[in-house]
Every structure is written in structure tokens, then in C-alpha cells.
Backbone atoms as SQL, in Angstrom:
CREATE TABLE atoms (id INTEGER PRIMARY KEY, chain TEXT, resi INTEGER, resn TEXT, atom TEXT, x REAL, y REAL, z REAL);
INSERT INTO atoms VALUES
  (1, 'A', 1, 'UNK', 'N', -38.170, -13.393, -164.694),
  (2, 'A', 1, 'UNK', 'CA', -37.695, -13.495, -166.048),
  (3, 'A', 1, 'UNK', 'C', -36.419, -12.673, -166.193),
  (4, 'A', 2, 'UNK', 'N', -35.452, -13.170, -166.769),
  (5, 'A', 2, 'UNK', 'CA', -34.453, -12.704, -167.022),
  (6, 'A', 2, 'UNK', 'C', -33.718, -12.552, -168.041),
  (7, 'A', 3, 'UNK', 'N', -33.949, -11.362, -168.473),
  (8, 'A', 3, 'UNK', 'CA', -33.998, -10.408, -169.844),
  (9, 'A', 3, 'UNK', 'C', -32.699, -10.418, -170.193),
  (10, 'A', 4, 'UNK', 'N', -32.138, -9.720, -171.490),
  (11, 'A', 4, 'UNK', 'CA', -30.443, -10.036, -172.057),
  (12, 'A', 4, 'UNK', 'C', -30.143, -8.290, -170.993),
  (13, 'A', 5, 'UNK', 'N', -30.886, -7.540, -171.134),
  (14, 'A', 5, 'UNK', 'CA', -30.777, -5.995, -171.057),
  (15, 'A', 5, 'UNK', 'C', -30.126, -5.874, -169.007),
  (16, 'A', 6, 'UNK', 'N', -31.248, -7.040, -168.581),
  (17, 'A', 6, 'UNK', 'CA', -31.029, -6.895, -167.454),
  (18, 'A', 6, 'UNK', 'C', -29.205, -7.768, -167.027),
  (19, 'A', 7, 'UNK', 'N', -29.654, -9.205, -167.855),
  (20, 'A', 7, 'UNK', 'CA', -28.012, -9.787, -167.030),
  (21, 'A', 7, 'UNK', 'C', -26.979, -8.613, -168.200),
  (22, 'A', 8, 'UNK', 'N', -27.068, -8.117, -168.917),
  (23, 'A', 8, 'UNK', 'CA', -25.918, -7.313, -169.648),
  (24, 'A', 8, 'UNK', 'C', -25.356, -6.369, -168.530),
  (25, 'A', 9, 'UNK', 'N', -26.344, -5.347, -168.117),
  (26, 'A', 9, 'UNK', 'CA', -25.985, -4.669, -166.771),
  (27, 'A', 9, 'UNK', 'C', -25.383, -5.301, -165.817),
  (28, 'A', 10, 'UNK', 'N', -25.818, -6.536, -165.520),
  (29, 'A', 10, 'UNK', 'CA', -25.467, -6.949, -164.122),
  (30, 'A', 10, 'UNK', 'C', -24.332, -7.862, -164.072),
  (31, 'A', 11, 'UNK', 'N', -24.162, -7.785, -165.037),
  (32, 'A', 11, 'UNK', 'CA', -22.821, -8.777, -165.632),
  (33, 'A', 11, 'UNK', 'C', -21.782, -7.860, -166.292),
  (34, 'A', 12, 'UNK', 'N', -21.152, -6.790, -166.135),
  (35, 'A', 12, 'UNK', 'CA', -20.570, -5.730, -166.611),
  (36, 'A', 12, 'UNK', 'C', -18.959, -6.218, -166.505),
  (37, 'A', 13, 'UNK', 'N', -17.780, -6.424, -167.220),
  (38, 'A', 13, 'UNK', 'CA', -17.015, -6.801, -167.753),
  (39, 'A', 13, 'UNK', 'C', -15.866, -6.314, -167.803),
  (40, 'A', 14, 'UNK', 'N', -14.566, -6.227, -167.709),
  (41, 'A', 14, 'UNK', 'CA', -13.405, -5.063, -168.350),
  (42, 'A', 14, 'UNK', 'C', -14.274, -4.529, -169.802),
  (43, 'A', 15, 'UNK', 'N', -14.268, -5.794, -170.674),
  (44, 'A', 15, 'UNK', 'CA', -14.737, -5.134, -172.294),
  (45, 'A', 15, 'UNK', 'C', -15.882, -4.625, -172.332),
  (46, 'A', 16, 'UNK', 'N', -16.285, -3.983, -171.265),
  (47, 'A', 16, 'UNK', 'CA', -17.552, -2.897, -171.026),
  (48, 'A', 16, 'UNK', 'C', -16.882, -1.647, -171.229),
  (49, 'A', 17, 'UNK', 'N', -15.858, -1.638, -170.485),
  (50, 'A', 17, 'UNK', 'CA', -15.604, -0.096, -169.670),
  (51, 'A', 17, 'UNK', 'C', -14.007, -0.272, -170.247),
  (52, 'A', 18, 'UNK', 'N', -13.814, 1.332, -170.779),
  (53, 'A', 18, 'UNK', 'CA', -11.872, 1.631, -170.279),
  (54, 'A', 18, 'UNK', 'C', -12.440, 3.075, -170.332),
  (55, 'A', 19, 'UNK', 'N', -11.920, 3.599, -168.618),
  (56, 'A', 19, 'UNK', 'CA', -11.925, 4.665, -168.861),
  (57, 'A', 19, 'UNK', 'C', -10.666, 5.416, -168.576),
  (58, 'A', 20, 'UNK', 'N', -10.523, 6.854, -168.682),
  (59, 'A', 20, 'UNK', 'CA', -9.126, 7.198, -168.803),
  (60, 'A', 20, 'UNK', 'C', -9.363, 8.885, -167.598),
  (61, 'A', 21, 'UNK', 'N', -8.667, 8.966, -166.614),
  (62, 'A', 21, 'UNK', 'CA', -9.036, 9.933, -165.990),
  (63, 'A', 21, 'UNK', 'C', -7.419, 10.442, -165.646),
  (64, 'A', 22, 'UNK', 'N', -7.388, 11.483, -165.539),
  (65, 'A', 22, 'UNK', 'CA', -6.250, 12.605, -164.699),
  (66, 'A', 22, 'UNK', 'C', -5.976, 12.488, -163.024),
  (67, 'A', 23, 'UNK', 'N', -5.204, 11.782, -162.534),
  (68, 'A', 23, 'UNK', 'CA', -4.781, 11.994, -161.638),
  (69, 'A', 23, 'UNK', 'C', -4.001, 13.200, -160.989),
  (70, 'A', 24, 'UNK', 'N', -4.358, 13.982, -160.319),
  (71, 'A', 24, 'UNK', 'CA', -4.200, 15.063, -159.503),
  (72, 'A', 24, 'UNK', 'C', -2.575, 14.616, -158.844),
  (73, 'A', 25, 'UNK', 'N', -1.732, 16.028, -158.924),
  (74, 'A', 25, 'UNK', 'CA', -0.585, 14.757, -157.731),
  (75, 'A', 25, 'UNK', 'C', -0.594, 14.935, -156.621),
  (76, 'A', 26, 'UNK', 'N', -1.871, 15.778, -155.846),
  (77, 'A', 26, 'UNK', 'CA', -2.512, 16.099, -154.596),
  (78, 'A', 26, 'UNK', 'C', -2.665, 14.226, -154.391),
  (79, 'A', 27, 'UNK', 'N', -3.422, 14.020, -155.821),
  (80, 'A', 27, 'UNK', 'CA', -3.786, 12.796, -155.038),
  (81, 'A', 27, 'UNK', 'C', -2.467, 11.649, -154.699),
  (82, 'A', 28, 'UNK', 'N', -1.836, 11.599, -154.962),
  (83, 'A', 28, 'UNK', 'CA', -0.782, 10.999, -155.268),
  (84, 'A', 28, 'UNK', 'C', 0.016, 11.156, -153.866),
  (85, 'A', 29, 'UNK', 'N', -0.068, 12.185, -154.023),
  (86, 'A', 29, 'UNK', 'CA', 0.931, 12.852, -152.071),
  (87, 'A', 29, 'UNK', 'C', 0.130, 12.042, -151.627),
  (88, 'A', 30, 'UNK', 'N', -1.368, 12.507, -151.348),
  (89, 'A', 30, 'UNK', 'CA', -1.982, 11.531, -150.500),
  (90, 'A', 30, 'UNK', 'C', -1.902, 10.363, -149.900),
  (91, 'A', 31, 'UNK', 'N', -1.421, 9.891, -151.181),
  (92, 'A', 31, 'UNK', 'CA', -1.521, 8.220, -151.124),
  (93, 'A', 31, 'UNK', 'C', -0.090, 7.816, -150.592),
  (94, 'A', 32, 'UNK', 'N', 0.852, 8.582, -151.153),
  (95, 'A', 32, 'UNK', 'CA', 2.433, 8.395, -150.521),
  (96, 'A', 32, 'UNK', 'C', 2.682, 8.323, -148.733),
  (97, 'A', 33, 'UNK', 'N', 1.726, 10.128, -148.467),
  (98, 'A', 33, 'UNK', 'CA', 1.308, 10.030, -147.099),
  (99, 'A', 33, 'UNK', 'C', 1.011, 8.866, -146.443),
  (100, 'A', 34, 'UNK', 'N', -0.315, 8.729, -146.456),
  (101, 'A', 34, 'UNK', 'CA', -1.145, 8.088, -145.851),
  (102, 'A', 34, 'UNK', 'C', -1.117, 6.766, -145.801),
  (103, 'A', 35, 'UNK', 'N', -0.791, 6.466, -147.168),
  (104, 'A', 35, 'UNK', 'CA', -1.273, 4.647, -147.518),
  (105, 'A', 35, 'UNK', 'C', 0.011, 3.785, -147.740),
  (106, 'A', 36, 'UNK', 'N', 0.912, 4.251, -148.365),
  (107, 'A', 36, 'UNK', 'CA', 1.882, 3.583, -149.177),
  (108, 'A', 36, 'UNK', 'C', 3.147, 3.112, -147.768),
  (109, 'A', 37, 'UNK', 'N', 3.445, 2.244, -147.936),
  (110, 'A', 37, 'UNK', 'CA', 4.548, 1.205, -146.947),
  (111, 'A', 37, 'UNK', 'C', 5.391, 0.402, -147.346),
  (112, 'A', 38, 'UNK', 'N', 6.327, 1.315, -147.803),
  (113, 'A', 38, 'UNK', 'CA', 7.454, 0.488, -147.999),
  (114, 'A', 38, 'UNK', 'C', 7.975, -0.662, -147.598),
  (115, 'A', 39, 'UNK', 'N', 7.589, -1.069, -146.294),
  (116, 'A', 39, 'UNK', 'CA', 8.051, -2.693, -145.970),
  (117, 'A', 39, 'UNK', 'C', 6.884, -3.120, -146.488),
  (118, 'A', 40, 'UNK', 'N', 5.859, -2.857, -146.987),
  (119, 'A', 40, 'UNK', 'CA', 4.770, -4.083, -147.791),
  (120, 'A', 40, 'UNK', 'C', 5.536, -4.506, -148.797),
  (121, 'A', 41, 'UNK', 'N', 5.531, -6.149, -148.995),
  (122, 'A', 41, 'UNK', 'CA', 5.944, -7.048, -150.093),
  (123, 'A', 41, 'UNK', 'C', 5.222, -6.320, -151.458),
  (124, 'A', 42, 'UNK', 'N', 4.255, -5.775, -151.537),
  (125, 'A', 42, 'UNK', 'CA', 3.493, -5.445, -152.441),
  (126, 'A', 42, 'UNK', 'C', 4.606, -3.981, -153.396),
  (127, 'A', 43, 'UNK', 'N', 4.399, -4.250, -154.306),
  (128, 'A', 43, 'UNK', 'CA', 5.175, -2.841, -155.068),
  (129, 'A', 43, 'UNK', 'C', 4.380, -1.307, -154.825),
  (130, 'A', 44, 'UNK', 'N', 4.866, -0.030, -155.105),
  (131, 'A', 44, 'UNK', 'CA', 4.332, 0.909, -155.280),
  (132, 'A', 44, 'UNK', 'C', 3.329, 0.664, -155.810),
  (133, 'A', 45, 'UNK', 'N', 3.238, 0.836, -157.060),
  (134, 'A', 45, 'UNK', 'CA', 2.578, 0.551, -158.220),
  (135, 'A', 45, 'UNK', 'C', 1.147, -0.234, -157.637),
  (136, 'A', 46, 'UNK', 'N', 1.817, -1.614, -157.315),
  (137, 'A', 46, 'UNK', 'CA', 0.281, -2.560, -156.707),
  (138, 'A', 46, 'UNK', 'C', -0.567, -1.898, -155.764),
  (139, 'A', 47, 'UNK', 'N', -0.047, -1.023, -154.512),
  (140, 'A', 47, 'UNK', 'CA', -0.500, -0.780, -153.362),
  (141, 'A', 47, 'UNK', 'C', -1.191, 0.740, -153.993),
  (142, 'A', 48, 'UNK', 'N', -0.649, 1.233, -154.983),
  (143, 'A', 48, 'UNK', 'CA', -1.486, 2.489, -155.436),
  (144, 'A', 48, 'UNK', 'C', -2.834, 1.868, -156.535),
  (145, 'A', 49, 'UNK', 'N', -2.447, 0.613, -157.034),
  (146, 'A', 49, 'UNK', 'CA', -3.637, 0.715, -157.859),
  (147, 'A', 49, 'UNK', 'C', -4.538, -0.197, -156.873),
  (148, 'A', 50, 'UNK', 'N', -4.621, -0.984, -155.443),
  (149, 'A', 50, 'UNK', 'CA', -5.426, -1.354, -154.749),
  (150, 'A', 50, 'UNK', 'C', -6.004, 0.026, -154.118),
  (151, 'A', 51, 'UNK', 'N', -5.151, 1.535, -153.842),
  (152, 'A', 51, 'UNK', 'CA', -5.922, 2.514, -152.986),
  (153, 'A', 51, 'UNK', 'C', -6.729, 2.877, -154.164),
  (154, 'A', 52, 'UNK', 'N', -6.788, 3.278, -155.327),
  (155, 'A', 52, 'UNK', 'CA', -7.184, 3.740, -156.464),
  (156, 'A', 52, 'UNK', 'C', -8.750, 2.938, -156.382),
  (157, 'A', 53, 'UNK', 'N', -8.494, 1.581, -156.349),
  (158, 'A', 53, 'UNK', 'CA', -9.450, 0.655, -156.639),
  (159, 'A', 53, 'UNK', 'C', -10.997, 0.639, -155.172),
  (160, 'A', 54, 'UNK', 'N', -9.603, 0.566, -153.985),
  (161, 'A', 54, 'UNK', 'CA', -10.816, 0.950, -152.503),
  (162, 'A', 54, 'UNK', 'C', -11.673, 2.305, -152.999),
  (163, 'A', 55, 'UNK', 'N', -10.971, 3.494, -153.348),
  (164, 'A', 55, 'UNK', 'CA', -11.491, 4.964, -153.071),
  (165, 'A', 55, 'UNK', 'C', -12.302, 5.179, -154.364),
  (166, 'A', 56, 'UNK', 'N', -12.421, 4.004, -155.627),
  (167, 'A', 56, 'UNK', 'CA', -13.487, 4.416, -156.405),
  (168, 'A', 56, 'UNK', 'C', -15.057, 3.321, -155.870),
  (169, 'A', 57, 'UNK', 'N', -14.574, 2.128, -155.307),
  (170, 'A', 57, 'UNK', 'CA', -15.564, 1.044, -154.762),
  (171, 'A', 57, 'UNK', 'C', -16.104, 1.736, -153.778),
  (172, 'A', 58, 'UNK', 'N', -15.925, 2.356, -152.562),
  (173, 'A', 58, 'UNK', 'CA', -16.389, 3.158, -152.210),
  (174, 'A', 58, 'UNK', 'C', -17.588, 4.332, -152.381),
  (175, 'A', 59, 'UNK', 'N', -16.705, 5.288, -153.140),
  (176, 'A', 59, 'UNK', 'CA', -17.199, 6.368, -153.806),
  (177, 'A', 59, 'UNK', 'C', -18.518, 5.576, -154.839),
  (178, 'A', 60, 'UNK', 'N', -18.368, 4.287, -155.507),
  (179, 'A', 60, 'UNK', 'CA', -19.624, 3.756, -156.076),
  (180, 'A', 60, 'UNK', 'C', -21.013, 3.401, -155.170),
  (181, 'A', 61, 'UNK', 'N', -20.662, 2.805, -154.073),
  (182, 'A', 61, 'UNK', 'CA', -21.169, 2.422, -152.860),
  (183, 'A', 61, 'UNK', 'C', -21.428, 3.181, -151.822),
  (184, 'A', 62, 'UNK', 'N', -21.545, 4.666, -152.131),
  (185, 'A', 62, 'UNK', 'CA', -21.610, 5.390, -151.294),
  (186, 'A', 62, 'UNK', 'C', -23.291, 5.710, -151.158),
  (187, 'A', 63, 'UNK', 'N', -23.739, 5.786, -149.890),
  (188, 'A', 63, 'UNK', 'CA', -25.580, 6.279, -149.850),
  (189, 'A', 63, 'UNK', 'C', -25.957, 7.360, -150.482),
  (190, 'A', 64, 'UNK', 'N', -24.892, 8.516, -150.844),
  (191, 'A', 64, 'UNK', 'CA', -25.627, 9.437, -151.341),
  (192, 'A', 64, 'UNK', 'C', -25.248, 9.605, -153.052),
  (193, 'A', 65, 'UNK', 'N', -24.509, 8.313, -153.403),
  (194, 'A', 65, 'UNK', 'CA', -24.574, 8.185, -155.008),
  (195, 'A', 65, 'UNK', 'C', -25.681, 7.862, -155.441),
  (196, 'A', 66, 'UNK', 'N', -25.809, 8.683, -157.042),
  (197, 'A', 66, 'UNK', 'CA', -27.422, 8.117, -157.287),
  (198, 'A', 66, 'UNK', 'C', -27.999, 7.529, -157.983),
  (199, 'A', 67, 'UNK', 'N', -29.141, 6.807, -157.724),
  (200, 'A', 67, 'UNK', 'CA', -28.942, 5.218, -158.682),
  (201, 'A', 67, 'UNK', 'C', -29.124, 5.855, -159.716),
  (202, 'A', 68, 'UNK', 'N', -29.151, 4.438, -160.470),
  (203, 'A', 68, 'UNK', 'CA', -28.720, 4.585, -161.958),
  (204, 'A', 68, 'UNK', 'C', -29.717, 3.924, -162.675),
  (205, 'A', 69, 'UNK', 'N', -31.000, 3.149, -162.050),
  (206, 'A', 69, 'UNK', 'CA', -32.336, 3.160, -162.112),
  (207, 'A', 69, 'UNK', 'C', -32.430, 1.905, -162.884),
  (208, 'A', 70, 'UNK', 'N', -30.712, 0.951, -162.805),
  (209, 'A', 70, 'UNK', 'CA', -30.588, -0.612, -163.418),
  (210, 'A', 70, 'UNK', 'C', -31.443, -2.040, -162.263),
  (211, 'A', 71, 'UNK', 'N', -30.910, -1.437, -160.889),
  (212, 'A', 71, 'UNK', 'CA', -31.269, -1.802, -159.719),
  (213, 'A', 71, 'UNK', 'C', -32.800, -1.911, -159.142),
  (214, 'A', 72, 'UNK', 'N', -33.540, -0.886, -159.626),
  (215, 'A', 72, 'UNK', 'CA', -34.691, -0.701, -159.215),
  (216, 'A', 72, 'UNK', 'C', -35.404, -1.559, -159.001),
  (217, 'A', 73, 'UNK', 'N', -36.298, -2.056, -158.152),
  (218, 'A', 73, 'UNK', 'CA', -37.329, -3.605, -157.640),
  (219, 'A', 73, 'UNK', 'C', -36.314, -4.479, -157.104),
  (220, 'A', 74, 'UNK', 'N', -35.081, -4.593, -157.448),
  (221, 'A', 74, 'UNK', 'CA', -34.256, -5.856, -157.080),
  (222, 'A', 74, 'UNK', 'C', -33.246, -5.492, -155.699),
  (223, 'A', 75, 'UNK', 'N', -34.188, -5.797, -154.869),
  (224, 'A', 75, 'UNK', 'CA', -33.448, -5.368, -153.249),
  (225, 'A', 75, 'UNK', 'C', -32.212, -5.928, -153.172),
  (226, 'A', 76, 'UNK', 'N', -31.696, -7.243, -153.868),
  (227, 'A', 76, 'UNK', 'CA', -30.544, -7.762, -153.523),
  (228, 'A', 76, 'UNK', 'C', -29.507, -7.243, -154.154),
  (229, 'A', 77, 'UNK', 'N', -29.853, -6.678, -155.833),
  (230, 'A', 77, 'UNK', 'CA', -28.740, -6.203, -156.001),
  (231, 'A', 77, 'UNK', 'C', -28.488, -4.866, -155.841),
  (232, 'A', 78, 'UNK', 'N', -29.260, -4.039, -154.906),
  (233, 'A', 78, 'UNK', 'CA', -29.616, -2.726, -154.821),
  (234, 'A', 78, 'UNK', 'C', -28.663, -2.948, -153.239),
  (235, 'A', 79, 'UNK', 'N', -28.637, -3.877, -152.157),
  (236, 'A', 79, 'UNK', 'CA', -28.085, -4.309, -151.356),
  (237, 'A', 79, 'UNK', 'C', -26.098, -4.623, -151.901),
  (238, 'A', 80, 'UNK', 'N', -26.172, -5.207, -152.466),
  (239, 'A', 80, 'UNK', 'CA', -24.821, -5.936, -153.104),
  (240, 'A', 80, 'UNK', 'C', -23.942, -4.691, -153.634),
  (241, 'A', 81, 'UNK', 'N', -23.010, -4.994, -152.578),
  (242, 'A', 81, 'UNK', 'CA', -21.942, -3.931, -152.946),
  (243, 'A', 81, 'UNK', 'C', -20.521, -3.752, -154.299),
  (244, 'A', 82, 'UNK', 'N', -21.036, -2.697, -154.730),
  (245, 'A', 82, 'UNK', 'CA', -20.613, -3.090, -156.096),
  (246, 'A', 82, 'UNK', 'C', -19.062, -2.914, -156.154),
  (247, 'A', 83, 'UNK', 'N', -18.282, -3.891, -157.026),
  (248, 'A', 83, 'UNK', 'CA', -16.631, -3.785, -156.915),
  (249, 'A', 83, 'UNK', 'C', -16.339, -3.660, -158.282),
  (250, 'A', 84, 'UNK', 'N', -15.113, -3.497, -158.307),
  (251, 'A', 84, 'UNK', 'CA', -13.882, -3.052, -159.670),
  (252, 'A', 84, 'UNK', 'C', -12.931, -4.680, -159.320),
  (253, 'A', 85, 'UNK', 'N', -13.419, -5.601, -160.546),
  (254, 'A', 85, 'UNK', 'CA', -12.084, -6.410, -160.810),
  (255, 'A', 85, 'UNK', 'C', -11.416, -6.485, -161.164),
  (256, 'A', 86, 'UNK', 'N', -10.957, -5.375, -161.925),
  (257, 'A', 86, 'UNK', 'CA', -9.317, -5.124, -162.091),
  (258, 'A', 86, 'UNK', 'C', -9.339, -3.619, -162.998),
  (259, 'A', 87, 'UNK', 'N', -8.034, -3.530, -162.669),
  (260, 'A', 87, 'UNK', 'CA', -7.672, -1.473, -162.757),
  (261, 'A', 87, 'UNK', 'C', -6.334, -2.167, -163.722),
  (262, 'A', 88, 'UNK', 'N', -6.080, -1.668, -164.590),
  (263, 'A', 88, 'UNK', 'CA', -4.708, -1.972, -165.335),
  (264, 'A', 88, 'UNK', 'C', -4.310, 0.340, -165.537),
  (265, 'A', 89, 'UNK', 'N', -3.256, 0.147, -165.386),
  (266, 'A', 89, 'UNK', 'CA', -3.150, 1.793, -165.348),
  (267, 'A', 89, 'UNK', 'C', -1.728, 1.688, -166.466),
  (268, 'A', 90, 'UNK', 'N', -1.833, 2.737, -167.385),
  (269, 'A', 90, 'UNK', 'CA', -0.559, 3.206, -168.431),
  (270, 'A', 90, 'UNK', 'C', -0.439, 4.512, -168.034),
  (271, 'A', 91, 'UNK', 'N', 0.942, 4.840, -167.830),
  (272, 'A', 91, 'UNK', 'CA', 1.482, 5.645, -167.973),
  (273, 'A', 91, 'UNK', 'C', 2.376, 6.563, -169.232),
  (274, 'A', 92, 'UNK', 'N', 1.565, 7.766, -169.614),
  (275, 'A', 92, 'UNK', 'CA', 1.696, 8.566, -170.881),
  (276, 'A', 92, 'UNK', 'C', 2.580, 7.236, -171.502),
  (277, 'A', 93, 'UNK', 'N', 1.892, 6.220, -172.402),
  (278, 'A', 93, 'UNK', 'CA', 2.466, 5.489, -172.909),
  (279, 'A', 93, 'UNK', 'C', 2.347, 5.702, -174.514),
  (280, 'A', 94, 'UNK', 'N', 2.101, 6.770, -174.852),
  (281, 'A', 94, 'UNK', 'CA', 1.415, 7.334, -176.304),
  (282, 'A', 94, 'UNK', 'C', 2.749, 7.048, -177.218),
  (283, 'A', 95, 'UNK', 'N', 4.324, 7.349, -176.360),
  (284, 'A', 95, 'UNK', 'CA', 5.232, 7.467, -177.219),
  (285, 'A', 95, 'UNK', 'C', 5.793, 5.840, -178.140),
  (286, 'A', 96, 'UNK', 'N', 5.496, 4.627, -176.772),
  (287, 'A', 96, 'UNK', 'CA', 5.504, 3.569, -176.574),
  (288, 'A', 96, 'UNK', 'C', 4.285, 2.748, -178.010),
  (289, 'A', 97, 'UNK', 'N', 3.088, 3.030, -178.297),
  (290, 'A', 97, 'UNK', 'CA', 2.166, 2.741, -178.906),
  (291, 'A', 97, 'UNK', 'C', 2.655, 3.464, -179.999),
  (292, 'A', 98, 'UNK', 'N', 2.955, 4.711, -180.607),
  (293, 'A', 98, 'UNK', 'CA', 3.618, 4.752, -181.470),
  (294, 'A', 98, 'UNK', 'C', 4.297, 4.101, -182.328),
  (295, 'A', 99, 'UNK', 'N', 5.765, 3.314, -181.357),
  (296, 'A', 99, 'UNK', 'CA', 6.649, 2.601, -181.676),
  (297, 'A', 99, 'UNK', 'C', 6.045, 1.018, -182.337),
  (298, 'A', 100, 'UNK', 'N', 4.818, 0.836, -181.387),
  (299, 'A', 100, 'UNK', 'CA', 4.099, -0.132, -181.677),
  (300, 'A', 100, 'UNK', 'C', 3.515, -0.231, -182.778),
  (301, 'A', 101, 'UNK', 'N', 2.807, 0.480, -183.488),
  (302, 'A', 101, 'UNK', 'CA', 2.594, 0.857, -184.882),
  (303, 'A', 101, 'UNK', 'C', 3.288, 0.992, -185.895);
């Protein structure tokens, strides 16, 4: 049987979630370091919000994250690795929304 409570969870949406977090510019070096390639066709911008997007899918999917007790009895989706379909990122755009108003 399949309850509204259960597909609401399992069906989770952009218009679920906006959340708003602080980027470190540790993290940022990081990503300049390590990840970012200038001959990729892909822009800055794209190739930082795909590392952004791997290192939180991950970090969700990780064995020692802890459930969240939506999953419980249902091996498949307790199996099924959970993803982010899309990251939209603003930058201190407060002055911008202002203007918008």
C-alpha cells in the first residue's frame, strides 16, 4: 500500500528543499586545485556546481550517514542511491533582489 506520506518522501522535489549554506574558500581552493580544467568545454561555474553536487551525493550516500527512518522495511530504496537534480547557486545577490522589488 502506498500511502501520500510515504510517495511525498520518496518523491522529494526542488519545491521541497532551498537550502542556503556558506562556502568556505578552503573549499573553493580545493576545487580550483584539484577539480577545475580549464580546457573543459564546461564553464567554471558548471564544473563547480557538478563538484558541489558529487561531494554532497556522496556525503548523502555515505555508510556511516544515519538513516532518517523514511527507508526502513524497503530494501530497495534503502539500496538506491540517493541524488541532487539540480543545484541552482546565487551569488550575494541581495543587492540585485532589492532592485527587483
Amino acid at each position: 500500500m502506498n500511502t501520500y506520506v510515504d510517495w511525498d518522501v520518496k518523491t522529494i522535489t526542488a519545491g521541497d528543499y532551498t537550502v542556503e549554506f556558506n562556502l568556505e574558500v578552503e573549499t573553493y581552493e580545493k576545487f580550483k586545485k584539484t577539480y577545475y580544467d580549464e580546457r573543459n568545454p564546461m564553464s567554471e561555474n558548471a564544473q563547480f556546481k557538478l563538484y558541489v553536487q558529487n561531494e554532497l551525493e556522496d556525503r548523502l550516500n555515505a555508510e556511516d550517514f544515519p538513516s532518517q527512518g523514511y527507508d526502513d522495511g524497503d530494501e530497495a530504496a534503502q539500496l538506491a542511491r540517493k541524488k541532487i537534480a539540480q543545484i541552482t547557486f546565487a551569488y550575494e545577490n541581495g543587492k540585485v533582489i532589492d532592485w527587483l522589488m
